[in-house]
C-alpha positions as CSV (number, residue, x, y, z in Angstrom):
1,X,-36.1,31.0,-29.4
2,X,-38.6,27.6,-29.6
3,X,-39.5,26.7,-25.7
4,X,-40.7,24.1,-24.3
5,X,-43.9,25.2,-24.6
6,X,-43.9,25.6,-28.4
7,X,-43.1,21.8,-28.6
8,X,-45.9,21.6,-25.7
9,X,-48.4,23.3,-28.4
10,X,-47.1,21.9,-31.5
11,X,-47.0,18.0,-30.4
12,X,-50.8,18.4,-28.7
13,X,-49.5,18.0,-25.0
14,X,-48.9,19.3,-21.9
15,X,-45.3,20.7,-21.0
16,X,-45.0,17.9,-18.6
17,X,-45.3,15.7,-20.9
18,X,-42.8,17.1,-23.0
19,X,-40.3,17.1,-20.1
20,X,-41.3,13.5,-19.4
21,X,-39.9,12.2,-22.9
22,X,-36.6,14.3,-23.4
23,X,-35.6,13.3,-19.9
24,X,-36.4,9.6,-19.8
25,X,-38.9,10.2,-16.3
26,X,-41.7,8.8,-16.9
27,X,-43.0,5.8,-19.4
28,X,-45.0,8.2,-22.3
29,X,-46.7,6.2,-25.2
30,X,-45.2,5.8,-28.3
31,X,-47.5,7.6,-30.3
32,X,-47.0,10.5,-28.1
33,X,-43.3,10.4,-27.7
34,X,-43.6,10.3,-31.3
35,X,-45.4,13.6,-31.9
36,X,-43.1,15.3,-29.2
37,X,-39.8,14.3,-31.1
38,X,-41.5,15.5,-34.4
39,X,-42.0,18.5,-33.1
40,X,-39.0,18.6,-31.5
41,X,-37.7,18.2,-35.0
42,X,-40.0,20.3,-37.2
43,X,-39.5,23.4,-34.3
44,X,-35.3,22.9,-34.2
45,X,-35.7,23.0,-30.2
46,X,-32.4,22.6,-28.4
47,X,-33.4,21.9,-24.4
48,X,-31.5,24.0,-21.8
49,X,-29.1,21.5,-20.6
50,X,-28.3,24.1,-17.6
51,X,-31.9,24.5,-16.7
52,X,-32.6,20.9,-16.7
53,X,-29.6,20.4,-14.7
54,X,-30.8,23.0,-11.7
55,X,-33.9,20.8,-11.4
56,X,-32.8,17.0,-12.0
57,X,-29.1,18.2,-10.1
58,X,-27.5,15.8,-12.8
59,X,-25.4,17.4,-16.2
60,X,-25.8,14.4,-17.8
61,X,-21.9,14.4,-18.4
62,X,-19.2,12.5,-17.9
63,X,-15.8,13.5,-16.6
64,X,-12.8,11.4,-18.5
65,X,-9.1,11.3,-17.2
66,X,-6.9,9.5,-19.2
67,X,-2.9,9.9,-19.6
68,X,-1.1,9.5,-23.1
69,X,-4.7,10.5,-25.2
70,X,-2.2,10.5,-28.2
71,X,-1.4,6.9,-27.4
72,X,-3.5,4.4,-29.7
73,X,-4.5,2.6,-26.9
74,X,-5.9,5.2,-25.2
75,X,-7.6,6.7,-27.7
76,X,-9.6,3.4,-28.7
77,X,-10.9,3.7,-25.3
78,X,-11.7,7.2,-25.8
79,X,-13.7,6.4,-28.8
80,X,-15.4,3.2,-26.7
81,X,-16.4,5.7,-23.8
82,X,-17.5,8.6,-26.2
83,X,-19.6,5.9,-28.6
84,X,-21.5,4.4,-24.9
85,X,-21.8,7.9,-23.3
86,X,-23.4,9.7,-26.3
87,X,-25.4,6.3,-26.6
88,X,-27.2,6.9,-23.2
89,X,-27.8,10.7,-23.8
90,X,-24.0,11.9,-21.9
91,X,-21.8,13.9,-23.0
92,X,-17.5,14.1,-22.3
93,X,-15.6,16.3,-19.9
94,X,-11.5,15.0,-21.1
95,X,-8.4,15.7,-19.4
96,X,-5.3,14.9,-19.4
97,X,-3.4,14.0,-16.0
98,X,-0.2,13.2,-17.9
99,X,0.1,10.5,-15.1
100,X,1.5,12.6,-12.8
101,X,-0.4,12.0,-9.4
102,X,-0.3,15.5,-8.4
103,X,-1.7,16.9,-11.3
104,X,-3.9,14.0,-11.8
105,X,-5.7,15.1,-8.3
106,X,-5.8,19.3,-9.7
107,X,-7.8,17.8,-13.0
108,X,-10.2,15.2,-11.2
109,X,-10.8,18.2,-8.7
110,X,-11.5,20.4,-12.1
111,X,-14.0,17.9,-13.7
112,X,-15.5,17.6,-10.4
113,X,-16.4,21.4,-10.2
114,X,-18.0,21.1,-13.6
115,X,-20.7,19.0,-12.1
116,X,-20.2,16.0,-13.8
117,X,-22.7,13.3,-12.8
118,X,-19.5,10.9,-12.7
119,X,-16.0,10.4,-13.5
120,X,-14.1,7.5,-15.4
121,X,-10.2,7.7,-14.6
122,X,-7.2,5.9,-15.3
123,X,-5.4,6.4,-12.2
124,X,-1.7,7.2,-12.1
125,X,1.1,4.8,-10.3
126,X,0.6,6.6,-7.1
127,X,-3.3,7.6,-6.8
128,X,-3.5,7.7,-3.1
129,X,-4.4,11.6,-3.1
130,X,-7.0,10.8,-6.2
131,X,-8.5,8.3,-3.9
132,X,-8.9,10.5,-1.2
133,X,-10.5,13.1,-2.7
134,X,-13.2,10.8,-4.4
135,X,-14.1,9.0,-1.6
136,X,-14.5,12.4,0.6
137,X,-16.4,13.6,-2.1
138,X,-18.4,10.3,-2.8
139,X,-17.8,11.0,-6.7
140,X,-19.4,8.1,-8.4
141,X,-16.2,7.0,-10.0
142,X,-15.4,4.0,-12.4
143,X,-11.1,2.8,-12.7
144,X,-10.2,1.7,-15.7
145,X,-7.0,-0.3,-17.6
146,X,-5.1,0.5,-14.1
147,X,-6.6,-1.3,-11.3
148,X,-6.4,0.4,-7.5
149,X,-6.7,-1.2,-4.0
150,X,-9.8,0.5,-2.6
151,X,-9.9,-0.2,1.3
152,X,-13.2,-2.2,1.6
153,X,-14.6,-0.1,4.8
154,X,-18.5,-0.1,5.0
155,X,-18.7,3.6,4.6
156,X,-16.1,3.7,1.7
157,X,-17.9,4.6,-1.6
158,X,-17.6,1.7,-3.8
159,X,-15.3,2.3,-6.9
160,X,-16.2,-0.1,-10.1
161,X,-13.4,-1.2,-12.2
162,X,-12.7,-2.2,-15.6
163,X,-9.2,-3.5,-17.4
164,X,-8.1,-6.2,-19.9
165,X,-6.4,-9.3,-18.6
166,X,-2.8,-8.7,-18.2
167,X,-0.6,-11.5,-16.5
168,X,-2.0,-14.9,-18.5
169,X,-1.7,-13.1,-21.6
170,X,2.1,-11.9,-21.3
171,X,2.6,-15.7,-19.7
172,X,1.8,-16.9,-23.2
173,X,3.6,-14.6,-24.8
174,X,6.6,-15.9,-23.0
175,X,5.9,-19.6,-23.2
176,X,5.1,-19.1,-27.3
177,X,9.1,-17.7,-27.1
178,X,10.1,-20.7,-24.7
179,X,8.7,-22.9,-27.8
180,X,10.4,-21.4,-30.2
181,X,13.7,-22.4,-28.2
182,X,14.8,-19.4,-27.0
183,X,16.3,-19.7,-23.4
184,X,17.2,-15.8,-22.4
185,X,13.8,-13.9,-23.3
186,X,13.7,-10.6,-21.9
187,X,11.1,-8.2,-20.9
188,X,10.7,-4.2,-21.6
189,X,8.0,-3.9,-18.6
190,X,5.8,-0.1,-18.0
191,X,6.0,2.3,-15.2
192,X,7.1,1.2,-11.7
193,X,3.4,1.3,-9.3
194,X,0.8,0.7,-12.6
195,X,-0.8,-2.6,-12.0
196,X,-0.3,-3.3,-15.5
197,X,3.2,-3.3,-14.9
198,X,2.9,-5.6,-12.3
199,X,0.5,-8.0,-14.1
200,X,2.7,-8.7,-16.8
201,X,6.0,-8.9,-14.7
202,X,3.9,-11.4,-12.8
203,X,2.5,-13.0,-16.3
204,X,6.6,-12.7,-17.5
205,X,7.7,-15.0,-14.7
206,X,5.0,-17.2,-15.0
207,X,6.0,-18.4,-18.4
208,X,9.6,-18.6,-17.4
209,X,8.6,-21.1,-14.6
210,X,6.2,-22.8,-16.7
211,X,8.5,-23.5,-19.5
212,X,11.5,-24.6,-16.7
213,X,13.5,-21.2,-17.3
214,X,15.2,-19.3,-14.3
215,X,14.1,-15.8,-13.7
216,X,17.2,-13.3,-14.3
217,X,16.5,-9.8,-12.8
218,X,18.9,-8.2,-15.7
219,X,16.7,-9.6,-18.2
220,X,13.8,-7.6,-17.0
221,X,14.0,-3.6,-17.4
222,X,11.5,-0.8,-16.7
223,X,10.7,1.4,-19.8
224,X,8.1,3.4,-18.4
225,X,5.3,2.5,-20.4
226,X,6.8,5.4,-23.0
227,X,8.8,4.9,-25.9
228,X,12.0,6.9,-25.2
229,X,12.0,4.7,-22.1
230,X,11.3,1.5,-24.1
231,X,14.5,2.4,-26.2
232,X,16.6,3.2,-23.2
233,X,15.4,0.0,-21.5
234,X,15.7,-2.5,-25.0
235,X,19.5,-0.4,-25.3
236,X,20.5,-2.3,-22.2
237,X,19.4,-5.2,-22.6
238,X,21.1,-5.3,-26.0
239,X,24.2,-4.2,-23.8
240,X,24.3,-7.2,-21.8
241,X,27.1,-9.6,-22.2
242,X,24.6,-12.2,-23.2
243,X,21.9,-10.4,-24.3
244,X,18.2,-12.1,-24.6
245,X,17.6,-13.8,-27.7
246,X,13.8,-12.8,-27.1
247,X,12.2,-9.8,-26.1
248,X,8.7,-9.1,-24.9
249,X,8.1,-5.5,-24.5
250,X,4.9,-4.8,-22.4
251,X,3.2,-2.1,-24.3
252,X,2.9,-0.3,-27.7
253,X,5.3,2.5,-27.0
254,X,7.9,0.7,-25.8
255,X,7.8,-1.4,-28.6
256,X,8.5,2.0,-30.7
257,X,11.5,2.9,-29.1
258,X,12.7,-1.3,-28.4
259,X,12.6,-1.2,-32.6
260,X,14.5,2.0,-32.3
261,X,16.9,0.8,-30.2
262,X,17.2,-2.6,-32.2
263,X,17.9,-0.3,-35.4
264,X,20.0,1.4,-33.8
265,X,23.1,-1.7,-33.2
266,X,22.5,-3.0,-36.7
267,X,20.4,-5.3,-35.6
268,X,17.3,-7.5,-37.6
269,X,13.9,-8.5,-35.5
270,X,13.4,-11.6,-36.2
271,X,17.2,-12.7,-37.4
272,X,18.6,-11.3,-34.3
273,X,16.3,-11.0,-31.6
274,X,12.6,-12.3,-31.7
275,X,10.1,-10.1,-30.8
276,X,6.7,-9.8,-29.3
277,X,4.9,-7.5,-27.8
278,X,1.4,-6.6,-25.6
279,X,-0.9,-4.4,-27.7
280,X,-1.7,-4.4,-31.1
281,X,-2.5,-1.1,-33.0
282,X,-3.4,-0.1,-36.3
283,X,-0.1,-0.3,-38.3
284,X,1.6,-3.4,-36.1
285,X,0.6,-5.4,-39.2
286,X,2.5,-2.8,-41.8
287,X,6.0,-3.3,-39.8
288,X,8.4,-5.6,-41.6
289,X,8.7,-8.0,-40.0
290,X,5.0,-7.9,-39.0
291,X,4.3,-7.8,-35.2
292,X,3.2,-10.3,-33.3
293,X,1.1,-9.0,-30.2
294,X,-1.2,-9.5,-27.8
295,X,-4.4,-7.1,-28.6
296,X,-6.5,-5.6,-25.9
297,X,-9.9,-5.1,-26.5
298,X,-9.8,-1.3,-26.0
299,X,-13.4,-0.2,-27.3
300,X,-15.2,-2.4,-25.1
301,X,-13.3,-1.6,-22.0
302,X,-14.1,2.1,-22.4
303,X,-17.7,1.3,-23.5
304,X,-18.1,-1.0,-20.3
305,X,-16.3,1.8,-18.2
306,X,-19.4,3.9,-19.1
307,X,-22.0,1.2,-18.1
308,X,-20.4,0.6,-14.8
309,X,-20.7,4.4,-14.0
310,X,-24.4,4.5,-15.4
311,X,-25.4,1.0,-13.6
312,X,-23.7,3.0,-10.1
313,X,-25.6,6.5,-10.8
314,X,-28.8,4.3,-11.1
315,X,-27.8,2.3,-8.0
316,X,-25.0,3.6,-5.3
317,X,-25.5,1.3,-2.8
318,X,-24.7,-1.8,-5.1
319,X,-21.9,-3.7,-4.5
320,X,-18.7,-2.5,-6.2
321,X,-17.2,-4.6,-9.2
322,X,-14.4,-5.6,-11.2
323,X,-14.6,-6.3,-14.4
324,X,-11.8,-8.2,-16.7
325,X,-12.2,-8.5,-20.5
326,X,-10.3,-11.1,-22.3
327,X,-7.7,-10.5,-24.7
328,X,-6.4,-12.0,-28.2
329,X,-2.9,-13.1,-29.5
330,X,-2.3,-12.1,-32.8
331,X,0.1,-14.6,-34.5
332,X,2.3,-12.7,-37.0
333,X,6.1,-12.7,-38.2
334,X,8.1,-10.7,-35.3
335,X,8.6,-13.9,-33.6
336,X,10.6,-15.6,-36.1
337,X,7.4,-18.0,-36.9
338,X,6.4,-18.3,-40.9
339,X,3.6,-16.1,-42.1
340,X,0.4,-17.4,-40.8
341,X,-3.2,-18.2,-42.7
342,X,-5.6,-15.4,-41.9
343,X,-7.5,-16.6,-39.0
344,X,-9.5,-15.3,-36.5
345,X,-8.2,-13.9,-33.6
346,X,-8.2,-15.7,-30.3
347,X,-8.3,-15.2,-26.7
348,X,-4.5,-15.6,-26.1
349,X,-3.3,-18.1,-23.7
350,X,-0.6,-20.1,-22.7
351,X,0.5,-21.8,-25.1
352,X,1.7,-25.8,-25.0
353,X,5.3,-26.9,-24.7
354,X,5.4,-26.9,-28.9
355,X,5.3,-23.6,-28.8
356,X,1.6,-23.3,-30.6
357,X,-1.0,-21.9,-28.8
358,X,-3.3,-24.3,-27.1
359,X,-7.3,-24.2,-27.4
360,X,-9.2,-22.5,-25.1
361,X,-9.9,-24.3,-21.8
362,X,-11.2,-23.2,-18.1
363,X,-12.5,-20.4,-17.3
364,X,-9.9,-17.9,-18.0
365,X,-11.2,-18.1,-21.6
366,X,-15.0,-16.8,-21.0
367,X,-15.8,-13.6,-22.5
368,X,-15.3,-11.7,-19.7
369,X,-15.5,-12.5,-15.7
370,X,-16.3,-10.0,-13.4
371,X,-15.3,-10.3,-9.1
372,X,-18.4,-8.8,-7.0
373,X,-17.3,-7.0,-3.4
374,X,-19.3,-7.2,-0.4
C-alpha cells in the first residue's frame, strides 16, 4: 500500500509537506503542490481519511436529514448539497427522518455518532427535541426549506438557516387567479407546524385581501404536504356546495393527488377549475393542461445550506443567519391563460389588478436577502 511517504519521496518533499497540501493547512507553492498531486496521481495514493481524522478531529463529512428524498424537491437539494460538499473536499452522511419528530431526533443522534463535522437538516413540524439535542451538543447545524424559532440566549449555539421565499410568492399566485376573475380560489396547504405551511397560508390570505376577496376557512384545507393528502384535501373542496373555481395547492405532491382527485369527479383543469400550484418539477411542463407554478430554486438552497455550515465550522462564534432565495413564476396553461411565448423566468411576485404579473420592484426582488442575529 503507497504511504505518505512514498508521495513524500516521489514529489521531492518532506511528509509535512505532503500533509500540508491534501489538507488545505498551510499555503505550499504551486509548483510544489503540483509535484505532490502528480505523485499523488502517478502512485494511486488514497489518504487515510480515519487517520487524518484522529489528528485534525474533523471527518470532513457532512450529516444530511431530509424527509420525502424521493420527492423532486428534495432531491434537487440533495443534488445542490452533494455538488457544494464534494466541491470543498466533504463527503455525505443521508438520512431519512420521514418527518416524524421522534425519529427525526434517533437519526440526527446517529449522524452525530458518526463524527460528522456538521449537520444540515430539514426539521420536522415539531423539532423541539431535535433542537435540544443540538444545542446540548453544540452540533454546528445549518436549517434548511423549514425555518425554526431558535431562542436567541447568549450561550445558545447559533443555528444558520436557509429556505426559498414562501408567503409573497403564493400572494401572487392568488392575486394572478383574482385577475383572472375568479372570486372562490381555494388553497390545498402542507403539514399543520412546517413554516412552509404557514408562509403560504399567510402569502394565500394576502392575495385575497389584496385583491378585496374575504377569507373563507372552508376554502382552505390541509393536505399534508403529501399527495394522498393533497387528493383527500382537493376531494373536499370539490365537495363543497360552492366549490372554488381556483385552486392553489401549496406543494408538488399535493398537486399529484388535487389532479387525482379533479379526475376523479369528471372534471377538466382549466375548464372547470383553474389551477396553480408552488413548485415546479421536471415534468409540470408535460401535463395537459401545462402547469403553471411557482419554482423554488432548490439547487442553490442546498448548495448555500453547505456554505453556511462551512462559513460556521470556519467561524462559530459568528453571528447566526437567515438566508432567503428568491423564487420564479412560471406562466403556463393550468390557469386558464393562453399558451405563453418562451420567456425567461422571473422572480414571481404580486401581480397587478389585470391579472399580469408586474415588474420587479423593492427589495423583495434582489437575489437573495439574508437577516443577521446578534
Amino acid at each position: 500500500m503507497t504511504t505518505m511517504a512514498d508521495v513524500a519521496r516521489s514529489a521531492g518533499v518532506s511528509v509535512a509537506t505532503v500533509s500540508h497540501v491534501l489538507n488545505d493547512t498551510r499555503p505550499v507553492l504551486p509548483h510544489t503542490r503540483r509535484a505532490v498531486l502528480d505523485a499523488v496521481e502517478e502512485l494511486g495514493y488514497t489518504p487515510n481519511t480515519l487517520a487524518r481524522s484522529l489528528v485534525t478531529s474533523r471527518t470532513r463529512s457532512i450529516g444530511l436529514a431530509v424527509s420525502a428524498i424521493s420527492n423532486p424537491y428534495f432531491t434537487e437539494i440533495l443534488q445542490g448539497v452533494e455538488a457544494s460538499a464534494l466541491e470543498h473536499g466533504y463527503g455525505l452522511l443521508i438520512a431519512d427522518p420521514h418527518d416524524d419528530p421522534g425519529h427525526e431526533r434517533k437519526v440526527v443522534q446517529l449522524l452525530h455518532e458518526r463524527r460528522v463535522d456538521g449537520m444540515i437538516v430539514a426539521p420536522s413540524a415539531d423539532p423541539r427535541d431535535l433542537v435540544a439535542y443540538l444545542a446540548r451538543h453544540r452540533v454546528p447545524t445549518v436549517f434548511l426549506d423549514r425555518m425554526v424559532d431558535v431562542p436567541e440566549a447568549e450561550d445558545t449555539p447559533r443555528f444558520d438557516q436557509v429556505c426559498a421565499e414562501g408567503a409573497e410568492p403564493t400572494t401572487g399566485l392568488v392575486g394572478h387567479l383574482a385577475g383572472l376573475g375568479h372570486r372562490r380560489i381555494g388553497l390545498v396547504a402542507g403539514r399543520p407546524g412546517l413554516s412552509t405551511t404557514r408562509e403560504r397560508i399567510t402569502g394565500y390570505r394576502h392575495g385575497l385581501a389584496a385583491a378585496g376577496l374575504p377569507f373563507d376557512e372552508r376554502l382552505l384545507v390541509h393536505g399534508d404536504s403529501e399527495a394522498a393528502g393533497g387528493e383527500r384535501a382537493a376531494a373536499r373542496l370539490l365537495s363543497l356546495a360552492v366549490p372554488p373555481t381556483a385552486l392553489v395547492t401549496a406543494n408538488n405532491a399535493m398537486t399529484i393527488g388535487a389532479l387525482r382527485a379533479v379526475r376523479e369527479r369528471g372534471l377538466s383543469v382549466p375548464r372547470d377549475l383553474a389551477l396553480c400550484c408552488f413548485d415546479d418539477f421536471a415534468w409540470a411542463d408535460l401535463f395537459s393542461p401545462r402547469l403553471t407554478a411557482v419554482a423554488q430554486p432548490s439547487r442553490d438552497i442546498g448548495a448555500r445550506a453547505v456554505r453556511l455550515l462551512l462559513e460556521r465550522l470556519a467561524e462559530p462564534d459568528r453571528p447566526a443567519r437567515t438566508v432567503r432565495l428568491p423564487c420564479s413564476f412560471v406562466h403556463r396553461t393550468s390557469c386558464g391563460c393562453p399558451e405563453q411565448p418562451e420567456k425567461p423566468e422571473r422572480p414571481a411576485q404580486l401581480p397587478e389588478r389585470s391579472g399580469r404579473f408586474s415588474g420587479p420592484s423593492g427589495p423583495a426582488h434582489a437575489k437573495a436577502h439574508e437577516r443577521t442575529l446578534p
